[in-house]
C-alpha positions as CSV (number, residue, x, y, z in Angstrom):
1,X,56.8,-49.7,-19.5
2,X,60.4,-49.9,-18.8
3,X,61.9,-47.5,-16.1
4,X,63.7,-44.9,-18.4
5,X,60.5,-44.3,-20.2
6,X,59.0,-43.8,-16.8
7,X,61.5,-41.4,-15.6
8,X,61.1,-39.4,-19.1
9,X,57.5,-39.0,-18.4
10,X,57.6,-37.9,-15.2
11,X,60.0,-35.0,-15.8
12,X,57.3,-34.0,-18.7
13,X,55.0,-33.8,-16.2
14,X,57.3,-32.0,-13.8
15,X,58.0,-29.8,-16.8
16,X,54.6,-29.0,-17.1
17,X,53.8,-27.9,-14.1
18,X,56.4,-26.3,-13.2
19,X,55.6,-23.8,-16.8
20,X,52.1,-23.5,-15.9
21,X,52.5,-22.4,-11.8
22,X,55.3,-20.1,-13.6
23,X,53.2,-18.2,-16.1
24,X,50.9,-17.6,-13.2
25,X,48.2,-18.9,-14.5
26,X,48.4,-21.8,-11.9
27,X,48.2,-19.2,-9.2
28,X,44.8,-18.0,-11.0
29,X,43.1,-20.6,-11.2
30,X,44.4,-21.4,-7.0
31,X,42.6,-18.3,-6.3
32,X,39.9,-17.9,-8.7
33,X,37.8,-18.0,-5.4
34,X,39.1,-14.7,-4.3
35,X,37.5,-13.2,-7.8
36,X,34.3,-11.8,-7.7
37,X,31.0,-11.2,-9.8
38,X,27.7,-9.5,-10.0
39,X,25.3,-9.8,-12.4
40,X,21.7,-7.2,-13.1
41,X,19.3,-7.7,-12.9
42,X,19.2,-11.3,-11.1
43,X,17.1,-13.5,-11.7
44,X,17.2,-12.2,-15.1
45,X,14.3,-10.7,-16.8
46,X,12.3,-10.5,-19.5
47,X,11.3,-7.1,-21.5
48,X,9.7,-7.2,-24.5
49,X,10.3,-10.7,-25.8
50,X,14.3,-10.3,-25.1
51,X,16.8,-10.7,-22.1
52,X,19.8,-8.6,-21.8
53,X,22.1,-8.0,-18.4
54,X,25.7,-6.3,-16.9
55,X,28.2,-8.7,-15.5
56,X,30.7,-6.8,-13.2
57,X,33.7,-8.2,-11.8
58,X,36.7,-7.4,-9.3
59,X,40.3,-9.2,-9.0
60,X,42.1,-8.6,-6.1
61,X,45.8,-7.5,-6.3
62,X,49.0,-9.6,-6.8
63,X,46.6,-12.2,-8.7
64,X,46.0,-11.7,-12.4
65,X,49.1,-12.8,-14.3
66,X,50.9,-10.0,-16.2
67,X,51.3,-11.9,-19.8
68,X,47.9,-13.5,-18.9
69,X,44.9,-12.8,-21.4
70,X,41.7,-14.5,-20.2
71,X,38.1,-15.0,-21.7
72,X,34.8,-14.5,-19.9
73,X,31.9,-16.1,-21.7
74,X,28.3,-15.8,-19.9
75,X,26.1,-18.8,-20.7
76,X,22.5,-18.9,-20.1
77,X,21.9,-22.8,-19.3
78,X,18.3,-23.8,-19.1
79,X,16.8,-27.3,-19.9
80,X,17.9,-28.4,-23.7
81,X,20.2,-26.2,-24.4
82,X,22.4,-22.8,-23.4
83,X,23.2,-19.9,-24.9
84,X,26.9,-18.4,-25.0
85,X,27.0,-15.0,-25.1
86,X,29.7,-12.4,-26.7
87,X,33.0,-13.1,-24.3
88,X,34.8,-10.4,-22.5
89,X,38.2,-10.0,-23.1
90,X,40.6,-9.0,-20.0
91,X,44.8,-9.1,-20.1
92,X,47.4,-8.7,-17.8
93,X,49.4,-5.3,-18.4
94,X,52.4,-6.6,-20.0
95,X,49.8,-9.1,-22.4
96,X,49.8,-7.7,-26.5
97,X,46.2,-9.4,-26.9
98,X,43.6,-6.4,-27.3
99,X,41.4,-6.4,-24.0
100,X,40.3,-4.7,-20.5
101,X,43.8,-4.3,-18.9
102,X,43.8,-5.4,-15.2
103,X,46.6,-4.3,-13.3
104,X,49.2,-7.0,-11.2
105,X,50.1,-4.9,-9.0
106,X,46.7,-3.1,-7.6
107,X,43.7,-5.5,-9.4
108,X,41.3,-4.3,-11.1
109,X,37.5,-4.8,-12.4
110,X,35.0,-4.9,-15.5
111,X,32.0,-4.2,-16.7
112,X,30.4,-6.0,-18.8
113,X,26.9,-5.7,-20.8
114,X,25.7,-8.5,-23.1
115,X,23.3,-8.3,-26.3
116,X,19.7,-8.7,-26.1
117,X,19.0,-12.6,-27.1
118,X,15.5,-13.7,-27.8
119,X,13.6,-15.2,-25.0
120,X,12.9,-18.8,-25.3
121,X,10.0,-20.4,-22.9
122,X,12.8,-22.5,-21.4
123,X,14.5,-20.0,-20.0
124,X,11.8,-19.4,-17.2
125,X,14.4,-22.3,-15.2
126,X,17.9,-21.0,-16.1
127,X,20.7,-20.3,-14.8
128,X,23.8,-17.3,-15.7
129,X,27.3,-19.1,-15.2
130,X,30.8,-18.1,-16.4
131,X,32.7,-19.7,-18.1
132,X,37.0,-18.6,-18.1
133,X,39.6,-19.5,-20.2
134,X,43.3,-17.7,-19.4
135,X,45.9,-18.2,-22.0
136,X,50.0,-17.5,-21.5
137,X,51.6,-17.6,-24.8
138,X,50.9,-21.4,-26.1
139,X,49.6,-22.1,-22.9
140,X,45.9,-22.5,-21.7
141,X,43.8,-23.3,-18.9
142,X,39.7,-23.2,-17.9
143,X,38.8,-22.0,-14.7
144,X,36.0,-23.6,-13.0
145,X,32.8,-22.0,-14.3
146,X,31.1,-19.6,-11.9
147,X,27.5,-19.2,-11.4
148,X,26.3,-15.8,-11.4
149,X,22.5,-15.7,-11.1
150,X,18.9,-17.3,-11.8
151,X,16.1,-16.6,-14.1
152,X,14.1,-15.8,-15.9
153,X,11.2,-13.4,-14.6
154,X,8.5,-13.0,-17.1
155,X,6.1,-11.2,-15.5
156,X,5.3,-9.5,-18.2
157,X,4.1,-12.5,-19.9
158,X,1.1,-12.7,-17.7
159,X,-0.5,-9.4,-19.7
160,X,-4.5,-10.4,-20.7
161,X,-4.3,-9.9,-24.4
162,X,-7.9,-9.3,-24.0
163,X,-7.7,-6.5,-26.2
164,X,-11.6,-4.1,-26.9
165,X,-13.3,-3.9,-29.7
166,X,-16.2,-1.2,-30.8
167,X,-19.3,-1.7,-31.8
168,X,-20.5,0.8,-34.3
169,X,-23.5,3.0,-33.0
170,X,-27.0,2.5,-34.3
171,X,-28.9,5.6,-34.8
172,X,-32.1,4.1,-33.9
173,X,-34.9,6.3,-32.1
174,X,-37.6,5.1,-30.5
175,X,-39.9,8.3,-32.0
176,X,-39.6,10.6,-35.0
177,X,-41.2,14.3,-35.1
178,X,-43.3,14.5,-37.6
179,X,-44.8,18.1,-37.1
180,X,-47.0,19.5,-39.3
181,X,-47.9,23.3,-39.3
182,X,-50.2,25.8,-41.1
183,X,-50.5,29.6,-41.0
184,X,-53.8,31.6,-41.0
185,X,-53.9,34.7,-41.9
186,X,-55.4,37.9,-40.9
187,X,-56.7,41.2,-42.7
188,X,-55.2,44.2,-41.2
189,X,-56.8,45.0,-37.2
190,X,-59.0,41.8,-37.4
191,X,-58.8,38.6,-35.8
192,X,-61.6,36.5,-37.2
193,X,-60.7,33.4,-38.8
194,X,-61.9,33.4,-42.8
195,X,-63.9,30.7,-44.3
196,X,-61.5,31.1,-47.1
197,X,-58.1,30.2,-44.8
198,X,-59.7,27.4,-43.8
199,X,-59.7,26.2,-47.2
200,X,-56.1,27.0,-48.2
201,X,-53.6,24.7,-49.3
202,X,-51.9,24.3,-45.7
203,X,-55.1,24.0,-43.7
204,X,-55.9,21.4,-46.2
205,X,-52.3,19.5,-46.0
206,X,-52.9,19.8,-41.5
207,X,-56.7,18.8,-42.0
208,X,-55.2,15.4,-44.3
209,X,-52.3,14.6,-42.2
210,X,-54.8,14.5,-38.9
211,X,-57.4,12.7,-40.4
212,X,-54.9,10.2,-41.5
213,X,-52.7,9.9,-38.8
214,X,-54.7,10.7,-35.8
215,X,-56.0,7.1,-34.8
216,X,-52.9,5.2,-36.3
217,X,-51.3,3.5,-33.2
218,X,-47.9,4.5,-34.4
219,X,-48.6,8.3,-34.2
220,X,-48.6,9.9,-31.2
221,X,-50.3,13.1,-31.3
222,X,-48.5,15.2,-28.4
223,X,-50.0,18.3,-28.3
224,X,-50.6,22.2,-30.7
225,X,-48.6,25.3,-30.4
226,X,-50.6,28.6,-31.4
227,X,-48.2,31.8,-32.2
228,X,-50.4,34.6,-33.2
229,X,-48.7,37.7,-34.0
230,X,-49.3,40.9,-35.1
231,X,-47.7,43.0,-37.5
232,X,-45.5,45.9,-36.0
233,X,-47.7,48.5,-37.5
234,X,-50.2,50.6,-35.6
235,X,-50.4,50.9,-31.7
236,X,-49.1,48.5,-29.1
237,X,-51.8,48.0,-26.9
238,X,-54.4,47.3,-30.1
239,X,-51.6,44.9,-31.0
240,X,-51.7,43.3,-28.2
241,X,-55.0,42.5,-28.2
242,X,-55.0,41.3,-31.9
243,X,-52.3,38.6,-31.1
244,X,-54.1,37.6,-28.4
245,X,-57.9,37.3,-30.0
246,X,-56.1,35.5,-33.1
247,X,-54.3,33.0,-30.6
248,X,-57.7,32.3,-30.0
249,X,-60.0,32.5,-32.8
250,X,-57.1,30.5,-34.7
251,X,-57.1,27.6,-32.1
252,X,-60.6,27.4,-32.1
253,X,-61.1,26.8,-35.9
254,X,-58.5,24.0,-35.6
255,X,-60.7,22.5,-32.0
256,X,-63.2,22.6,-35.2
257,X,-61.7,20.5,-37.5
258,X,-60.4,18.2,-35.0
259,X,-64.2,17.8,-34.2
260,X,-64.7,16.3,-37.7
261,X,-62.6,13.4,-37.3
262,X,-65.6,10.4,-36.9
263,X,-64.0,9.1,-34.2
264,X,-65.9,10.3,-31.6
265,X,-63.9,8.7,-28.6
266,X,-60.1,10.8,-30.2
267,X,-60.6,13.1,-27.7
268,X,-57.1,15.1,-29.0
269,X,-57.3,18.3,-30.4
270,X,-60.7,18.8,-29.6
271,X,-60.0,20.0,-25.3
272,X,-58.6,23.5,-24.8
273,X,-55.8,21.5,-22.8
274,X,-54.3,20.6,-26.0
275,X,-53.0,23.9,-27.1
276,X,-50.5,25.9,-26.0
277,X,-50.4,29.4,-26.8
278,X,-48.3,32.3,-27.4
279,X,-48.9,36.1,-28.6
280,X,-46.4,38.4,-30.2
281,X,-47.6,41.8,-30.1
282,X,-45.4,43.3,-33.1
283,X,-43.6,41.1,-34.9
284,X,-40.1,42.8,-35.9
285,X,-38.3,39.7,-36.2
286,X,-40.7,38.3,-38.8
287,X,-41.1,41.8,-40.8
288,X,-36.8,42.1,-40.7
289,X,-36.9,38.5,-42.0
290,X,-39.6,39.2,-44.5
291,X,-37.4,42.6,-45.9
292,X,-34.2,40.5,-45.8
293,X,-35.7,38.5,-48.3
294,X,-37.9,41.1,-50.4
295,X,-36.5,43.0,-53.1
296,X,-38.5,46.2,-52.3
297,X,-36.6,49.6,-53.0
298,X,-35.1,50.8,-50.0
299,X,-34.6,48.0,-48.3
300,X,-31.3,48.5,-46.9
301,X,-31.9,51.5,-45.8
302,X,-35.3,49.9,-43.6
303,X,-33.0,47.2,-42.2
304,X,-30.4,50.0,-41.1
305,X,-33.3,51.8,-39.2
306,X,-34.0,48.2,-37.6
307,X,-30.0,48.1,-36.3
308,X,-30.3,52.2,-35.2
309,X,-33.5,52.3,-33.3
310,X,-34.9,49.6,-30.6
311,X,-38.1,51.2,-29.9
312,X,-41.1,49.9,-31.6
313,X,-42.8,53.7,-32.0
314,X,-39.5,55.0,-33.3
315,X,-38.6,52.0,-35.9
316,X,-42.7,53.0,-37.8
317,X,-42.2,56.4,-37.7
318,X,-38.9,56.1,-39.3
319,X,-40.3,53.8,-42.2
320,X,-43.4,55.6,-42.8
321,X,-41.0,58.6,-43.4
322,X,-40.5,56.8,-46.4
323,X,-43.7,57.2,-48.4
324,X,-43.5,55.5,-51.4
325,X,-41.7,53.0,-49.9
326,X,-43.9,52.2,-46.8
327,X,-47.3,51.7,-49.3
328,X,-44.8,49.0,-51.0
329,X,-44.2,47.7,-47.8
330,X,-47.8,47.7,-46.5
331,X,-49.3,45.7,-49.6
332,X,-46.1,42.8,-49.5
333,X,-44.7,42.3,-46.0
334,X,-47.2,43.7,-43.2
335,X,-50.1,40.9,-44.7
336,X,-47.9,38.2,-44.3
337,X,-47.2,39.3,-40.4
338,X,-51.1,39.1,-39.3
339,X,-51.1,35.7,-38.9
340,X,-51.5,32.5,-36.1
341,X,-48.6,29.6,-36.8
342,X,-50.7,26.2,-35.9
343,X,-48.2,23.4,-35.5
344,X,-49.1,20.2,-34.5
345,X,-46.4,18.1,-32.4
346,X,-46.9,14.4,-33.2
347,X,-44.1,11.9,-32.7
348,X,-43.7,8.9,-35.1
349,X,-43.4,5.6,-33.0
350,X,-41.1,2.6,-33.9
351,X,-41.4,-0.9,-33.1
352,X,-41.0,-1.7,-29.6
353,X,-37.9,-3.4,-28.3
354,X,-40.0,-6.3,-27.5
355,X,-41.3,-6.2,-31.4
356,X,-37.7,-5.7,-32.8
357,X,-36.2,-8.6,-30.4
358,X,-38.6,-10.9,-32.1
359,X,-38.0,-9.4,-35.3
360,X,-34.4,-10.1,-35.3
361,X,-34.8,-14.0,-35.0
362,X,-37.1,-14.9,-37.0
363,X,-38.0,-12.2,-39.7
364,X,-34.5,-10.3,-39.8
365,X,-35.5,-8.9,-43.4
366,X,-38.4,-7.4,-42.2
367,X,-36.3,-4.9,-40.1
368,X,-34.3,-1.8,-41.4
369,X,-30.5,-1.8,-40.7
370,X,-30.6,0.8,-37.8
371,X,-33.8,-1.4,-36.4
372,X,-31.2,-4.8,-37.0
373,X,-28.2,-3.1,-35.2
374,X,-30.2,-2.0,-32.2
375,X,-32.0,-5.0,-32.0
376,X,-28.4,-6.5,-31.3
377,X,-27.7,-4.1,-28.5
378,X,-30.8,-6.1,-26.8
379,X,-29.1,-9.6,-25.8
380,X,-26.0,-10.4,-24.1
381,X,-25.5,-13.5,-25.9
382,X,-23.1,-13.8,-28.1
383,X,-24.1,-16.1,-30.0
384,X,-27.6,-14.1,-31.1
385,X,-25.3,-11.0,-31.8
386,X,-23.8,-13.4,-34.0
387,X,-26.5,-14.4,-36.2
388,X,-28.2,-10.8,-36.1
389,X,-25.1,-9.4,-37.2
390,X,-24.5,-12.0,-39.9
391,X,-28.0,-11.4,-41.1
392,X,-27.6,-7.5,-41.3
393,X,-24.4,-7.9,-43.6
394,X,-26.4,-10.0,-45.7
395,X,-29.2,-7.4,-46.5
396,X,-27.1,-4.2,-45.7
397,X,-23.7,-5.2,-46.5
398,X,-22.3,-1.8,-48.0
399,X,-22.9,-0.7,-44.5
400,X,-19.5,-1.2,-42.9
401,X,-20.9,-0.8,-39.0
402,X,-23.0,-4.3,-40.0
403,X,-19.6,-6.1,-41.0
404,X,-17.9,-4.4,-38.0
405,X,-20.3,-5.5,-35.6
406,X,-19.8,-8.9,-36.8
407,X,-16.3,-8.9,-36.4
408,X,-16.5,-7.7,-32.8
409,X,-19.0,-10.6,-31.7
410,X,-17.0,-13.2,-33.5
411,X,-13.7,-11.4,-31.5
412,X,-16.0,-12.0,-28.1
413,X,-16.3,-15.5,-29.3
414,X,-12.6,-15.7,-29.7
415,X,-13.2,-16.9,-34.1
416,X,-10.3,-14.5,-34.8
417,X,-10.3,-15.9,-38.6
418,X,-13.6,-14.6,-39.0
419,X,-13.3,-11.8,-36.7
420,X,-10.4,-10.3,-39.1
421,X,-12.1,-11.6,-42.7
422,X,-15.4,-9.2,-41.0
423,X,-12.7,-6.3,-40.3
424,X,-11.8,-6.7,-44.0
425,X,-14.8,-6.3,-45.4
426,X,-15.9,-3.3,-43.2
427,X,-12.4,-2.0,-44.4
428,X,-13.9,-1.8,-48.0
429,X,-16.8,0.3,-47.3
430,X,-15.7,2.0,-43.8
431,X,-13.5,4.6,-45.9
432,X,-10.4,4.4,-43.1
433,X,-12.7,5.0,-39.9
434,X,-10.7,4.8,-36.8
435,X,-13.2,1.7,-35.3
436,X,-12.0,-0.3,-38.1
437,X,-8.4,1.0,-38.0
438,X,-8.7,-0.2,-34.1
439,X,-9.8,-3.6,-35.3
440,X,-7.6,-4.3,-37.5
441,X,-4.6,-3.2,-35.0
442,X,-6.1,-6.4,-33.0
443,X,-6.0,-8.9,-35.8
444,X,-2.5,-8.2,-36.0
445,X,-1.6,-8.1,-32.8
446,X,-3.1,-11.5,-32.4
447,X,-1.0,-12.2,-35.4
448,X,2.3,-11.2,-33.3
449,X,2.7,-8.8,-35.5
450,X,2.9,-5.5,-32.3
451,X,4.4,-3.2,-35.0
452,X,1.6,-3.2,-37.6
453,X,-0.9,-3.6,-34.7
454,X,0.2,-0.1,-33.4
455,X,0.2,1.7,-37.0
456,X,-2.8,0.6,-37.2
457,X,-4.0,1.8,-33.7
458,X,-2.0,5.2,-34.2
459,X,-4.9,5.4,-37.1
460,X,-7.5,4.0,-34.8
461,X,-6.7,7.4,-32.0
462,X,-10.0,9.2,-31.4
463,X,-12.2,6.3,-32.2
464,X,-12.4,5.5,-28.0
465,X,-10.8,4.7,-25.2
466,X,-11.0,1.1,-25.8
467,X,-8.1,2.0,-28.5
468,X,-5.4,3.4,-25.7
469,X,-6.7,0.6,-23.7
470,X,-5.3,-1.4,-26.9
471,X,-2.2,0.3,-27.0
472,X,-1.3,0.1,-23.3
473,X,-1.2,-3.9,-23.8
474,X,1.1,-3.3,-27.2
475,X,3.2,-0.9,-24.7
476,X,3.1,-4.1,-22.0
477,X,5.0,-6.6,-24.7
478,X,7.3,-4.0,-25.9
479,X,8.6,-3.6,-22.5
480,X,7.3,0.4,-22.3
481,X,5.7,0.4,-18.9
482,X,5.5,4.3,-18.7
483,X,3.5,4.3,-21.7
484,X,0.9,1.3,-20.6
485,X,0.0,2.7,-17.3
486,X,-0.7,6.3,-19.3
487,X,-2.6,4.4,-21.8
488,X,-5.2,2.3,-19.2
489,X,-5.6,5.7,-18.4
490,X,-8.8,5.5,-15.9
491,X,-9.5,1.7,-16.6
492,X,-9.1,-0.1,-13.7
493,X,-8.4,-3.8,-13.7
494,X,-5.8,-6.4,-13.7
495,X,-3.8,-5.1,-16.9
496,X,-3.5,-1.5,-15.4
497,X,-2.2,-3.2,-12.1
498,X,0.4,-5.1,-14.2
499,X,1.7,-2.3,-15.6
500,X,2.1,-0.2,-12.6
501,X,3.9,-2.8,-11.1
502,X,5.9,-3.1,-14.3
503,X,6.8,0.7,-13.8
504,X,8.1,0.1,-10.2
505,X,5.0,1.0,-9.0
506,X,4.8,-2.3,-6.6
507,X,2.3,-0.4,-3.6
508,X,-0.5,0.5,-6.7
509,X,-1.1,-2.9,-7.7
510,X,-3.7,-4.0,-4.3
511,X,-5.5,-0.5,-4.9
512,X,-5.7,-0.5,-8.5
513,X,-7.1,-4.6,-8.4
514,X,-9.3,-3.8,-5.1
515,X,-11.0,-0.9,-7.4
516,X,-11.8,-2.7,-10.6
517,X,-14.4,-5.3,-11.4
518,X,-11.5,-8.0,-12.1
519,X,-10.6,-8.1,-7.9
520,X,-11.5,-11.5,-7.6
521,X,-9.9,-13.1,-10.2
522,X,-7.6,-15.5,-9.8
523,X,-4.8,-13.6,-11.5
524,X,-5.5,-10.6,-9.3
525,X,-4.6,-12.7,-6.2
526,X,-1.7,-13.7,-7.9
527,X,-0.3,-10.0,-9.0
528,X,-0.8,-9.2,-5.5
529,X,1.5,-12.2,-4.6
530,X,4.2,-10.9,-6.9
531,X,3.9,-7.5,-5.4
532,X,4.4,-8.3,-1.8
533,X,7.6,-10.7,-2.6
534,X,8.6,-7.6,-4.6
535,X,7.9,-5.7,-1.0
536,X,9.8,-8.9,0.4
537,X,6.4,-9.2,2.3
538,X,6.4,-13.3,2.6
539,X,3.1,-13.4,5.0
540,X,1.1,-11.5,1.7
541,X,2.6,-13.9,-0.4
542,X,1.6,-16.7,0.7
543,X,-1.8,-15.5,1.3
544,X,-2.5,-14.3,-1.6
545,X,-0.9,-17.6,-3.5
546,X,-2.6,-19.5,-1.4
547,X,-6.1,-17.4,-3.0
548,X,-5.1,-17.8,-6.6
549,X,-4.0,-21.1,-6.5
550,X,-7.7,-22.3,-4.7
551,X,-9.6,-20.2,-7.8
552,X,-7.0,-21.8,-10.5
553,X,-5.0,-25.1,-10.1
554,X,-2.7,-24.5,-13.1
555,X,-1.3,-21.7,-11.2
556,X,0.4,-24.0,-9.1
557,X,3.2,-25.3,-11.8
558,X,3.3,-21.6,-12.9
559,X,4.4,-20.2,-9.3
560,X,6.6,-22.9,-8.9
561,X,8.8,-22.0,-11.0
562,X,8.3,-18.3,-11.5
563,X,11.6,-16.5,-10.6
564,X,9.5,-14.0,-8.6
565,X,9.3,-16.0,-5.6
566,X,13.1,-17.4,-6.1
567,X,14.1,-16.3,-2.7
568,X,10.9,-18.5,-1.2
569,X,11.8,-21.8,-2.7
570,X,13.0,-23.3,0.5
571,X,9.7,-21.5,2.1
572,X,8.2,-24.7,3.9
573,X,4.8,-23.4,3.0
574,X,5.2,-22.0,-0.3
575,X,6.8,-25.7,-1.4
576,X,3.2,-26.8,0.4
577,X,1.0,-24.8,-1.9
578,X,3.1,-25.3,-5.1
579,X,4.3,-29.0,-5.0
């Protein structure tokens, strides 16, 4: 290179310079260090699968060039890639570029507040930075990019999609009444029994249903109520008496029958222990029943007495005022009043839960659908649930709780295929019950699909707790803290905790987790840990790390590089535990 192309390139340079120090944009990027930024939340975080913050800035005066228009563009750097975000726009006060103006003279600042963007797993280990570009007329120059924070905390990540399902009720019972009762009846002021009641239809029915039933082992014969009554006709004390000698008589003609039965060692029904008794001297309740249902002339007028007079004397009186009527009434409604009510109280036994339990592995058919579904209620193991609810749907499959019940054991045994292919078919027969609407809310929110999953919950209200249990987890993803910790409601456990700590509520997490049956999980140790470096409480952090880590290994890689313990990375024995 000869010596006059040397001295033409150095005056370019010269040139150069000397237009880039004078647009000011030299002096800019000399003291870009006297700038400063903020960025909120850091270390960035995570709410409901997205990442959003506000960049604020301040330039000091007598720095930002007047014609100067200058570009601020956050990045989010992790490992593989970055994201650039939508730019800022800032210009001096005599720049015509739109932008924030920033004043020579006095400075100024910005505010800045970028889009939600899609969290990516990577972005767990990022880092914010800014990246400046100023611009004179023709002229440009890049600042050196500035960090502004860390992230990403995904706390919310560490939710237990562990989401409840509902077994549909049985309506099983382990006995059936099967009463049966008979009336005897009296002629009028006597209170022996007749051979000829004894041979009525009802007596007959009782006597049958005894000797049938009385030394089958599946009927248990409990004990007999006697109600004798008398009917509200002549005087109280004679009344009295009548009820009372029928109670009697009547129970003794049954003690008679009973003493048929050829078993001679049924002792039942044959003691005076057996039968309780009870007398009703004059029987107004029966006779206004009788008239309510009579068609007898007058007989409004007989039920008005009823509502006008309360004493017994007063009520006959009145009636017997009404001749004509009163012989109707003494021929068609006083007979039926002279009578003892014999019931006997016998329960129907079912098969015993050691019967059914055998019943349900190896002669399912054998068993009735409310027998099949209770019999599932007896194991614990999954796996037997399984098959017994498998082989209900087969015999009783228009019964949706046998296809529900399914689905929920194949849910416990985490088949979420077959779990939602059961919900389906209970769908079909279930006619939009809230225990299916619950279930199929889980199916898609195991699909990742949150806003079917709470339609379908919103469907599911009423069917159980277990359904804002549900919700409060859907509430967790979508970033709605508030609304998960109302949701748990009383449910204590690791979720609940989450949530309150999600809400701000840092000091409820130990109590919540101490209180539930999920206090010595591994994950409760390592909420705690979060808490206290939320409280800036290193001692409990470590502690409790140290806990969670022992019970789980994995949680090791996790909490090295959660952004909730950032500030302990140099910690000598937080690097111990997690390295």
């Amino acid at each position: 290179m000869n010596t006059k192309t040397l001295r033409n390139l150095s005056l370019a340079v010269g040139t150069t310079a000397l237009l880039v120090g004078c647009n000011g944009l030299g002096k800019m990027v000399k003291k870009q260090s006297t700038f400063s930024y903020d960025v909120k939340p850091n270390p960035l975080e995570m709410h409901g699968d997205s990442v959003g913050f506000t960049v604020t800035g301040k330039y000091p005066a007598k720095i930002f060039a007047k014609k100067a228009t200058v570009t601020l563009t956050p990045v989010v750097k992790y490992a593989g890639g970055e994201k650039a975000l939508k730019p800022v726009i800032l210009v001096g006060e005599k720049a015509t570029d739109p932008g924030q103006k920033i004043s020579y003279e006095k400075g100024g600042t910005f505010s800045y507040t970028s889009e939600k963007f899609v969290y990516e797993p990577a972005m767990k280990v990022a880092t914010v930075e800014l990246r400046a570009q100023g611009v004179v007329k023709k002229k440009s120059k890049d600042f050196t990019p500035v960090k502004l924070g860390d992230g990403t905390v995904v706390t919310p990540l560490l939710v237990r999609n562990d989401e409840k399902g509902i077994y549909a009720k049985d309506a099983f019972v382990k006995s059936t009444p099967v009463n049966q009762t008979s009336n005897v009846y009296y002629l009028v002021n006597k209170s022996d029994v007749r051979a000829s009641e004894m041979k009525s239809d009802e007596v007959k029915n009782l006597n049958t249903f005894i000797s049938e039933n009385i030394n089958n082992v599946w009927y248990e014969f409990k004990d007999i109520n006697v109600s004798a009554y008398a009917s509200p006709d002549g005087e109280l004390s004679l009344n009295e008496n009548l009820a009372k000698d029928r109670a009697k008589s009547s129970s003794k003609a049954l003690m008679n029958e009973f003493k048929k039965n050829k078993n001679k060692d049924q002792k039942f029904g044959k003691e005076e222990a057996n039968y309780v008794t009870q007398t009703t001297a004059e029987d107004w309740n029966g006779f206004k029943s009788l008239m309510e249902g009579s068609s007898i002339a007058d007989k409004d007028l007989i039920l008005r007495v009823l509502t006008m007079y309360t004493d017994g004397d007063q009520r006959e009186k009145e009636i017997k005022n009404l001749s004509k009527t009163y012989t109707e009434v003494a021929d068609k409604i006083l007979p039926k009043l002279r009578r003892s009510v014999l019931t006997v109280n016998v329960n129907k036994k079912s098969r015993t839960d050691e019967q059914i339990t055998k019943l349900t592995t190896t002669f399912p058919d054998s068993l009735s659908v409310e027998e099949m579904l209770y019999g599932a209620t007896l194991t614990n193991d999954v796996n037997t649930k399984v098959a017994i609810y498998t082989a209900a749907e087969k015999k009783y499959g228009s019964d949706w709780r046998t296809s529900n019940n399914l689905g929920v054991a194949l849910l416990m045994n985490n088949k979420v295929s077959e779990a939602g292919e059961a919900f389906k078919r209970a769908e079909v027969n279930a006619a939009g019950n809230p225990i299916v609407m619950n279930h199929l809310g889980i199916i898609a929110a195991k699909a990742g699909d949150r806003k079917k999953a709470m339609e379908y919950y919103d469907k599911a209200n009423g069917a159980g707790s277990e359904v804002n249990y549900n919700k409060g987890i859907m509430n967790v993803r979508d970033g709605k803290y508030a609304d998960a910790v109302s949701n748990f409601g009383d449910n204590k456990g690791f979720n609940k905790a989450l949530a309150e700590l999600l809400n701000g509520n840092n000091g409820a997490v130990a109590t919540t987790l101490d209180n539930s049956n999920e206090k010595d999980m591994a994950m409760a140790s390592y909420l705690k840990a979060v808490a206290a470096a939320r409280n800036n409480n290193t001692a409990d952090v470590i502690s409790n790390l140290k806990t969670a880590i022992e019970k789980d290994g994995s949680l090791k890689a996790w909490a090295k590089d959660d952004a909730e313990f950032l500030k302990l990375r140099d910690n000598a024995d937080f690097k111990g535990m997690t390295n």
